[in-house]
N, C-alpha and C positions, 0 to 999 in steps of 0.2 A: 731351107725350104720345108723339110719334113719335121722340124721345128715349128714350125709355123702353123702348120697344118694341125698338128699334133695339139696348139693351142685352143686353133679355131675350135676344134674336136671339143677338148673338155669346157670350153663355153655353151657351146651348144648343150651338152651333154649338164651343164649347171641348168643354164635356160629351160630346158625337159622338165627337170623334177622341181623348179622352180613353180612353172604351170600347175605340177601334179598337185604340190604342196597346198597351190592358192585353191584348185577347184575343190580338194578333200577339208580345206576348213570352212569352202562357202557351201560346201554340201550340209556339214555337220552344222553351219551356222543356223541354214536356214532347218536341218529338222528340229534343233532347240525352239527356232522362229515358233513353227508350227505347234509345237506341244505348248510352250507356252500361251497361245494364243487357243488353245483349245482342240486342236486339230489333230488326231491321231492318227498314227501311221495305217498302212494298209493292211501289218502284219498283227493290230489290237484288238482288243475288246471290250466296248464299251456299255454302259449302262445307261439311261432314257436318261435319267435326272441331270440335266445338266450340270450342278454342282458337285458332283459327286467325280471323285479324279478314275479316270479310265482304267483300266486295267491291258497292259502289255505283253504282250508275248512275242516273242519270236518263234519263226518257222521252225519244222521238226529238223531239217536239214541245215542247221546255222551251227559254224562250227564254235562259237561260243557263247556256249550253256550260261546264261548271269541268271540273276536270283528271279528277273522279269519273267525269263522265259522258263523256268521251271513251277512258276507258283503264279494261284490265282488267289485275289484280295477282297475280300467282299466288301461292297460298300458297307458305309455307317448306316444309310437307310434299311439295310435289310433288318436290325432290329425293329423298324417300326413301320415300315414301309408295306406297301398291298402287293406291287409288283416292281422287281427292282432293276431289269432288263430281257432281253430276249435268250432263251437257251441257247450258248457257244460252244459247245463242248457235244461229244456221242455218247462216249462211254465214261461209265460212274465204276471204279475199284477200289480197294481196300490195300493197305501192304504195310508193314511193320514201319515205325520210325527209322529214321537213320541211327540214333541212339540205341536204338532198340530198347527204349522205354517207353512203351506206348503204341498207337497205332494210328495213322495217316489215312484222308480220304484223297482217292486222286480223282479228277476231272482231266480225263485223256492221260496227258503225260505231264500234266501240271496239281502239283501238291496244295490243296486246297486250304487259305489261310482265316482269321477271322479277319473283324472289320480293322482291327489296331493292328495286323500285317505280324501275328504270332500266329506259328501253324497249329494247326488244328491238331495235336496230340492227345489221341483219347484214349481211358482208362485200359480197354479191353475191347479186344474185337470183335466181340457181338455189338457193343455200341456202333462202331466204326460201320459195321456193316448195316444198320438199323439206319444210321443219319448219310451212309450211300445209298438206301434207298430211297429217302427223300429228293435226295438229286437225282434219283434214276426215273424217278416220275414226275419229273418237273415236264410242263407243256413248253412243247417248240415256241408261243407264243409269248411268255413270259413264265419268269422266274417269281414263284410266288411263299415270299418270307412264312404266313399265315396256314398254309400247310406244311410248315419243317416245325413243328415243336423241338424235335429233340435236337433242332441245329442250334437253334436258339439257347435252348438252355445249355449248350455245351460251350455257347459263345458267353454267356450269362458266367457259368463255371470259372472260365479259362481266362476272363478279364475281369468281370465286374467284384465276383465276390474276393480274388485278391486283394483286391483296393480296399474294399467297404466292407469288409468281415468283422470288426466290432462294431461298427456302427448299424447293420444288419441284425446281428444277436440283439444288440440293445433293443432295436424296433421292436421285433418278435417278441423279445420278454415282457417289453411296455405293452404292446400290445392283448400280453393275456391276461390280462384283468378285462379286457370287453370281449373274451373269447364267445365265441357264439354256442357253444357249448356250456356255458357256464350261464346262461340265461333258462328264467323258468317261468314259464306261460302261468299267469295266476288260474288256480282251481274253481273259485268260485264265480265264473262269471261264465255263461252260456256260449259266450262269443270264442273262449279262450281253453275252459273243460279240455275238451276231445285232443287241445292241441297239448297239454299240461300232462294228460296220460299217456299221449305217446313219449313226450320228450322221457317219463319216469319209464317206461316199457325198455325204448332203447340206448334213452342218455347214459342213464344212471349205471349198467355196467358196466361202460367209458371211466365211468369218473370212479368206480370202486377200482377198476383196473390203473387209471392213476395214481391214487391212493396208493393202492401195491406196488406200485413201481418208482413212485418218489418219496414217498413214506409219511406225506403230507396232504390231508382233506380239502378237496377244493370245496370251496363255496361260492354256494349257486344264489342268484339274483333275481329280484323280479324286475328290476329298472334295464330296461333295454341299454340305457351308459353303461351297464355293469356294475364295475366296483372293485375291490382292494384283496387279491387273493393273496396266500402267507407268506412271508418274505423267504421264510425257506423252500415251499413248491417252486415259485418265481428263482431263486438260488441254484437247487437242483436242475430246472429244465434249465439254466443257463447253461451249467457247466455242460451237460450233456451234448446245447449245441457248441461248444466251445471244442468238443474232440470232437466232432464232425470235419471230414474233408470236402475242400471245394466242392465238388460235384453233390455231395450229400445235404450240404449246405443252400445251393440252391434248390435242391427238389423241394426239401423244406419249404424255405422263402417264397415258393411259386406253389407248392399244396397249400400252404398259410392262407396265401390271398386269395386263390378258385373258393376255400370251404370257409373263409372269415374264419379260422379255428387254427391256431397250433397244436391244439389238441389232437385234433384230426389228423395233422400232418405227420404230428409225433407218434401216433398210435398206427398209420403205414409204416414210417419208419424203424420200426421195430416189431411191426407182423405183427400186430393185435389187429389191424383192419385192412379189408382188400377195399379194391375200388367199390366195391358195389356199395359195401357199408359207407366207405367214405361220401357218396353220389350222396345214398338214404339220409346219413344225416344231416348233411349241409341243407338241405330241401325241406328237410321233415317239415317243418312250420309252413311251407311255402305250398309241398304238396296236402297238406291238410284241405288247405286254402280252395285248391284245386277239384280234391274230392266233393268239396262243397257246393261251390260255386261254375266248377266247370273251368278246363284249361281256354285260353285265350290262345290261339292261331297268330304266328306272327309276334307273340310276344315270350308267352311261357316257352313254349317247344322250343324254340333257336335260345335260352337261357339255360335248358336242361340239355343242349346239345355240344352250346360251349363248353359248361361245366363240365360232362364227357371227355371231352377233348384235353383241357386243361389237368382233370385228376389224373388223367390214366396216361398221359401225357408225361408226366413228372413224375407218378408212380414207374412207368414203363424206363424213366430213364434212372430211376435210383435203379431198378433191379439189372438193367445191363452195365451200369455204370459199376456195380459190385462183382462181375462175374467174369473169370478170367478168360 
């Protein structure tokens, strides 16, 4: 009889964990269901863009920590995106890598990642602390890509120029034979005069200070295409950006295209010019233009506002991205 019983006992006692078994894989079934279908849990975070894969977290009190719940992922849209979801997070900190190569931005208690899901490890903590304040002044209403300059270009940094770092150099160097710098307003015509002495006023101690620093004469153009500067200047400014590092490398690539100049960007890069010179030159022919005829509302102003933004933007991230 107590045999008996004893059996009935461990049946039951199968049939129990039997049930437990079936409801714990129709649970886990159905939260796959969900996510795959689009549907995020209550414990997520997600971004407006439908297309765009959500980002997860778990609670602060979950006792296990996975890679979801400790780190945030930014979408792909935040490089080109206006606004890329609503602010989730309070507090914006700083704190050394785990490696301790480098330094980390956190959102709360979550390690803030790029869009391709590699953390954001940056040079030096004044950067770190510069691109947490980006996030610390992000609006409760949306999160907006278009005032983080230096998030960007640290995501620029950290993914792109790995990939494309010769094929980048190559650009830049093709590129400076139509440097904007190396064009020259013809003297003789009324229209052009006033713009031809400034360009010799402020160009030309640009291009004597290239000369001393590559050890080859550029020549200037009257053809707005440009034209074929000496295979050795083009030689020398390659190698130069060739020992540049990532981070130096984009400031570069992003001064190049605000000022249409390598020249320009190479002459911050090495502390022959601050922003202001950098602004002055890129404009010079534009602000001429201006003195002349009068600025346009709405068109000039928000182009020398960008440009603002842009130089000092990239100048501001070469000098903390150098400082330890």
């Amino acid at each position: 009889m107590a045999a008996m019983l004893a059996r009935r006992a461990l049946k039951s006692v199968r049939y129990s964990d039997s049930i437990t078994r079936s409801r714990s894989l129709s649970t886990i079934s159905a939260a796959r269901q969900s996510e795959s279908d689009g549907q995020p849990s209550s414990t997520s975070f997600t971004f407006d863009k439908p297309e765009e894969q959500p980002v997860y977290v778990k609670a602060k009190n979950a006792r296990r920590m996975d890679e979801a719940a400790t780190s945030v992922t930014m979408p792909t849209s935040f490089m080109t995106g206006s606004i890329v979801g609503k602010r989730f997070y309070r507090k914006v900190t700083t704190r050394e890598a785990d490696d301790g190569n480098g330094w980390t931005v956190m959102l709360d208690y979550r390690t803030l990642k790029t869009p391709s899901k590699r953390p954001l490890k940056l040079r030096s903590l004044a950067l770190a602390k510069a691109i947490a304040a980006e996030w610390e002044y992000q609006q409760k209403d949306g999160i907006r890509p278009f005032t983080m300059p230096l998030m960007k270009l640290a995501c620029t940094a950290l993914e792109r120029v790995p990939l494309t770092r010769s094929k980048t150099i190559a650009n830049l160097v093709d590129k400076m034979n139509q440097d904007l710098v190396f064009y020259r307003a013809p003297d003789d015509n009324d229209l052009t005069s006033e713009i031809h002495n400034r360009q010799v006023e402020k160009i030309d101690p640009l291009l004597k200070w290239v000369e001393s620093e590559f050890g080859f004469k550029p020549k200037v153009y009257s053809s707005i295409f440009g034209g074929k500067q000496d295979d050795g200047l083009l030689k020398a400014v390659e190698d130069l950006l060739k020992k540049s590092n990532d981070y130096e490398l984009a400031a570069i690539d992003a001064l190049s295209a605000a000022a249409h100049s390598l020249v320009i960007a190479i002459g911050i890069f090495r502390g022959k010019l601050q922003i202001e010179d950098a602004i002055e030159l890129t404009r010079l022919e534009e602000d001429s233009q201006v003195d002349k005829w009068g600025l346009v509302e709405g068109g000039h102003d928000i182009d020398i506002a960008d440009l603002k933004v842009q130089i000092s933007s990239a100048t501001v991230f070469l000098g903390l991205s150098q400082t330890n």
